[in-house]
C-alpha positions as CSV (number, residue, x, y, z in Angstrom):
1,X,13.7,6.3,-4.6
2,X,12.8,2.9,-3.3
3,X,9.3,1.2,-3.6
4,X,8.1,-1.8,-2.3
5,X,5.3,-3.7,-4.0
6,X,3.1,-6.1,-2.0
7,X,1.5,-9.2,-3.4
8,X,-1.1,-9.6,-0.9
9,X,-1.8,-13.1,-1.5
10,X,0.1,-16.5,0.0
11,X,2.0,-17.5,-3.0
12,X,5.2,-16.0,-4.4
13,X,4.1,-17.6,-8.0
14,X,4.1,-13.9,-9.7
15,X,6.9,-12.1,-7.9
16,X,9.4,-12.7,-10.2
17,X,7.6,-11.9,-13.4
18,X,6.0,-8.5,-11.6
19,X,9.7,-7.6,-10.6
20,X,10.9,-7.8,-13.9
21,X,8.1,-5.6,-15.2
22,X,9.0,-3.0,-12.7
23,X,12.5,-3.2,-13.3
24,X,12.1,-2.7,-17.2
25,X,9.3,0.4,-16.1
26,X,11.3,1.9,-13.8
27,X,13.0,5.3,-13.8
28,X,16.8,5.6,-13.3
29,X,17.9,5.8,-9.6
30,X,14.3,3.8,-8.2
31,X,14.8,0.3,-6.1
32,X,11.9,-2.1,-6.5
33,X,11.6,-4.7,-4.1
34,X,8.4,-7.6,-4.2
35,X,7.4,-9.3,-1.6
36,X,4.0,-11.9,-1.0
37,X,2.3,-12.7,2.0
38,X,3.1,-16.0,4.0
39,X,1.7,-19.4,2.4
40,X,-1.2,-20.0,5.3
41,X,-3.0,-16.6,3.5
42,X,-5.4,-17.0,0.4
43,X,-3.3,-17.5,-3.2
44,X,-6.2,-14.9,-4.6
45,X,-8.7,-12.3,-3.6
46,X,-11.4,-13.2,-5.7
47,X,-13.1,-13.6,-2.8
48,X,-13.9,-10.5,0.1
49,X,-13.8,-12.9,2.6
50,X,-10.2,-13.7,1.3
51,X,-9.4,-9.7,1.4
52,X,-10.5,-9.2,5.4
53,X,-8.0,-12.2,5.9
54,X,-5.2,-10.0,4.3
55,X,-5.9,-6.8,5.0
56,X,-4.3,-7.0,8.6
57,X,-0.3,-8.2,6.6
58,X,-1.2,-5.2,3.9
59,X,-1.7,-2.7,7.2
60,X,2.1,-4.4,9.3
61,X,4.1,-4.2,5.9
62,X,2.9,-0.6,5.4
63,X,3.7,0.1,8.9
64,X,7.4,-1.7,9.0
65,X,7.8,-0.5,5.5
66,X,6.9,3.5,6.0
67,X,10.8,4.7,7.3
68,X,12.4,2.6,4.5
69,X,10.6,3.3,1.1
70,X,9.3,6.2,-0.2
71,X,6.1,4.5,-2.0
72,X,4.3,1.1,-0.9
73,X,2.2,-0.1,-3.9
74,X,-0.9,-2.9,-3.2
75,X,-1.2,-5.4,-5.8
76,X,-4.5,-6.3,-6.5
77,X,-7.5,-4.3,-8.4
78,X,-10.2,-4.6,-5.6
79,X,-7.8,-1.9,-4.3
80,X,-7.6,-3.8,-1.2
81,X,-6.3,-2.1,2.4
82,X,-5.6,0.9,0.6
83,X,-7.5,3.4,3.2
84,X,-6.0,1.5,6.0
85,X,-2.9,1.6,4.7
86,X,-2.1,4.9,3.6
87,X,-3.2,5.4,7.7
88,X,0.3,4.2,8.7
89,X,2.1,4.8,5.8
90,X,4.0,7.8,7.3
91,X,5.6,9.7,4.8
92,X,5.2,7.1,1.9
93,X,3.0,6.8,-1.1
94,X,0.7,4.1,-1.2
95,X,-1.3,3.2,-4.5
96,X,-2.9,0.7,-6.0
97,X,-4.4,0.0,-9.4
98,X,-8.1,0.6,-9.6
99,X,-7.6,4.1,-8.5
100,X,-3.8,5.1,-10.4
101,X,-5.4,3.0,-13.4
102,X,-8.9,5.2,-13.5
103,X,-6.8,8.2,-12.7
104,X,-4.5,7.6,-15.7
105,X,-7.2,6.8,-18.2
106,X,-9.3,9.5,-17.5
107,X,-6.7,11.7,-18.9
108,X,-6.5,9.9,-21.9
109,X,-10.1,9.1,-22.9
110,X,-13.3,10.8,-21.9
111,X,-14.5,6.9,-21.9
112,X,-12.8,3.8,-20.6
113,X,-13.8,0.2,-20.1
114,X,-12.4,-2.5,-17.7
115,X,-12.0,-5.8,-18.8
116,X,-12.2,-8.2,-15.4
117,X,-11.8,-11.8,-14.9
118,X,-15.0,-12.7,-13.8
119,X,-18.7,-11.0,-12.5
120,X,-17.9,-11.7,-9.7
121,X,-15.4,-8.8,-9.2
122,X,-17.3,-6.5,-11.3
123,X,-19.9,-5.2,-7.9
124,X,-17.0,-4.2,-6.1
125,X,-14.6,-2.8,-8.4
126,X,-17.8,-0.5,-9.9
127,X,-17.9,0.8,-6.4
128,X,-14.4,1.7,-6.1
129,X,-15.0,3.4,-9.9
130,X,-17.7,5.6,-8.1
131,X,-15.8,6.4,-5.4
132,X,-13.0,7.4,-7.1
133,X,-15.3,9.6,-8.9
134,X,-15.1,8.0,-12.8
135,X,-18.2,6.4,-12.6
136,X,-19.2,8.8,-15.4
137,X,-16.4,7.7,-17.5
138,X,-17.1,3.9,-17.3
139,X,-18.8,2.8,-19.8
140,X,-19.1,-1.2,-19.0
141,X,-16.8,-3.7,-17.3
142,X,-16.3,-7.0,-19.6
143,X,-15.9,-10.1,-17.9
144,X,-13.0,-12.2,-19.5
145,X,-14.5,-16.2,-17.8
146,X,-11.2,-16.3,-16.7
147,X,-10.0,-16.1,-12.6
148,X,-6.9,-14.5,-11.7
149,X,-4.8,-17.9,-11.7
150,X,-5.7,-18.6,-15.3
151,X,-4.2,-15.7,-16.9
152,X,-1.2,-16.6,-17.0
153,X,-1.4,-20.4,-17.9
154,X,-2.6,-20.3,-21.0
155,X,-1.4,-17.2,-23.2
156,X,-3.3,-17.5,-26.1
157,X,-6.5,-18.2,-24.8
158,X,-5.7,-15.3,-22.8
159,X,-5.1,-13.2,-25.6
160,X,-8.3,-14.1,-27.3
161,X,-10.9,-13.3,-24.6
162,X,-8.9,-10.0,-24.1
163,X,-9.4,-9.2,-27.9
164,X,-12.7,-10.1,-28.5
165,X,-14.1,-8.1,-25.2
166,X,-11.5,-5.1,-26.1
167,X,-13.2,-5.1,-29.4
168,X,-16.6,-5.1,-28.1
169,X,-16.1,-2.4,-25.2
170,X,-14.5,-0.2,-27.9
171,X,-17.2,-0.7,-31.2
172,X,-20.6,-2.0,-28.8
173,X,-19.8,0.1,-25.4
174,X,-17.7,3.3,-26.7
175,X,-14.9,2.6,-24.7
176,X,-12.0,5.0,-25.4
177,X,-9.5,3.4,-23.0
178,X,-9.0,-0.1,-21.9
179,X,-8.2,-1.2,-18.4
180,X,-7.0,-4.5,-17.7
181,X,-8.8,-4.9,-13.9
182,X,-6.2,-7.8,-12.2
183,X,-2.8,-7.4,-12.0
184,X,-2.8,-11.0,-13.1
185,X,-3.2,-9.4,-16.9
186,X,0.4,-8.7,-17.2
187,X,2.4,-8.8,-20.9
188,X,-1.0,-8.6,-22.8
189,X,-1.3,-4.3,-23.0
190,X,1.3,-3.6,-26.0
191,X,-0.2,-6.5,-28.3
192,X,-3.6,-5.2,-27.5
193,X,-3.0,-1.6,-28.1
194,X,-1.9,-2.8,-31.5
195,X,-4.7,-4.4,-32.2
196,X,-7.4,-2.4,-30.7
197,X,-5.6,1.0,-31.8
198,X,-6.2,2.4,-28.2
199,X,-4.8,3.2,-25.0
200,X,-4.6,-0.4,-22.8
201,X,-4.1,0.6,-19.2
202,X,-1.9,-2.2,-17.5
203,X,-2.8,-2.5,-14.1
204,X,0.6,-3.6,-12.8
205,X,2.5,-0.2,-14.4
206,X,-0.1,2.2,-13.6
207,X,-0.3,2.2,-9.7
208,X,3.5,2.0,-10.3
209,X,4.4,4.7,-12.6
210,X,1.8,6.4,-10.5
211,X,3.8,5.9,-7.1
212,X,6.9,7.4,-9.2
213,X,5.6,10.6,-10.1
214,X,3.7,11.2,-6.3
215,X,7.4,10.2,-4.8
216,X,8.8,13.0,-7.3
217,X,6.0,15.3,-6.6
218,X,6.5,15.3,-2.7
219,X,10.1,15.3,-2.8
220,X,10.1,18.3,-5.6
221,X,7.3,20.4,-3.8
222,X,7.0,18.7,-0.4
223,X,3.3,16.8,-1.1
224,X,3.8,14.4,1.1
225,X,0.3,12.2,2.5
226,X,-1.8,14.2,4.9
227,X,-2.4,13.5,8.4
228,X,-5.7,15.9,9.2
229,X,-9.1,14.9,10.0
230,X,-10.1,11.8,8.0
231,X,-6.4,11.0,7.0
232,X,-5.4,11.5,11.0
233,X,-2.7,7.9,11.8
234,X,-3.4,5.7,14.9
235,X,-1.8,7.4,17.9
236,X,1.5,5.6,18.6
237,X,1.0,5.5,22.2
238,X,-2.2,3.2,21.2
239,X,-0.1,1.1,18.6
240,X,2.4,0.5,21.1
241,X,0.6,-0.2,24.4
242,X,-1.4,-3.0,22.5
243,X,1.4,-4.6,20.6
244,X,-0.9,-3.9,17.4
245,X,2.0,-4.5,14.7
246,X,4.3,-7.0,15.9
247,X,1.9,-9.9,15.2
């Protein structure tokens, strides 16, 4: 199978760290390509403002990508584009890691915690919980002080705030899973599972392994994304009379 994961931010700063992790994850016989979004668009999404500037490249690589992958995966934990996307995705899966991640955990927990970069996020994100219908499972959502471009530059630091708010959503909260809500938190689940002795989601593999096993589903039983009612695609007559994505 081949999947395309989309950095949806204007900076190709972790494509070559998130491509290794999917070519490590990966099952035999699936093609991973990364891409990220032109430099002009925002290096983050902390910001909703910076997601409605994005949202219109996740919606034209969906579109140009749907006849030449069989999954298209979003990378950021706001979830962001996914509706619109999965619109014009065609045949292909599209996922991202709020919902694979909750998804996952609730199978493996009857609580779980997220453990997000700053308060800012958390409003958002807890409505994305509710929607995907876990908000009876989450228990709190720990901010970390930390914004998605500090993750990665200073390891140990890192590693600390994830411990000691992984410790407290586990013995003050009751967490029973751990998510890690940015796909900034990358090489930081296998020392915390050790640690913390419990399952730590990573929010890059999740919507990942999760766009393996819907690709397998559909192609082994024919579950392939609906097109009725509220999941109905944009008429192509429309798409193509106003040139809507070409830009």
């Amino acid at each position: 199978m081949r999947i395309m994961w989309i950095n949806p931010v204007g900076t190709d700063i972790f494509d070559t760290d998130i491509l290794n992790i999917l070519n490590k994850a990966k099952q035999d016989g699936t093609q991973v390509d990364v891409v990220s979004l032109p430099a002009d668009r925002p290096k983050h999404l902390e910001y909703h403002a910076y997601e409605g500037l994005v949202i219109g490249d996740i919606v034209r690589l969906t579109r140009q990508a749907a006849d030449k992958y069989d999954a298209i995966v979003i990378s950021c934990f706001y979830d962001v584009g996914l509706r619109e996307a999965r619109e014009v995705s065609g045949r292909s899966i599209v996922t991202a890691p709020c919902q694979s991640a909750t998804a996952i955990a609730s199978n493996l927990g009857n609580t779980f915690s997220v453990l997000v970069g700053r308060r800012k996020w958390i409003p958002k994100m807890r409505e994305n919980v509710h929607l995907y219908g876990h908000d009876h499972r989450l228990v709190s959502m720990r901010t970390l002080d930390l914004g998605v471009l500090d993750f990665q530059t200073d390891h140990d630091r890192t590693c600390d705030r994830l411990l000691v708010e992984g410790r407290k959503a586990i013995q003050e909260d009751g967490a029973e899973v751990i998510i890690l809500g940015c796909t900034a938190e990358y090489g930081f689940h296998e020392m915390m599972q050790a640690e913390l002795g419990v399952p730590v989601i990573d929010a890059i593999l999740a919507p990942f392994k999760y766009a393996e096993f819907l690709v397998d589903l559909a192609n082994r039983f024919g579950w392939w994304p609906s097109r009725m009612w509220g999941s109905e695609a944009p008429p192509e007559a429309e798409i193509t009379a106003w040139n809507l994505m070409n830009s």
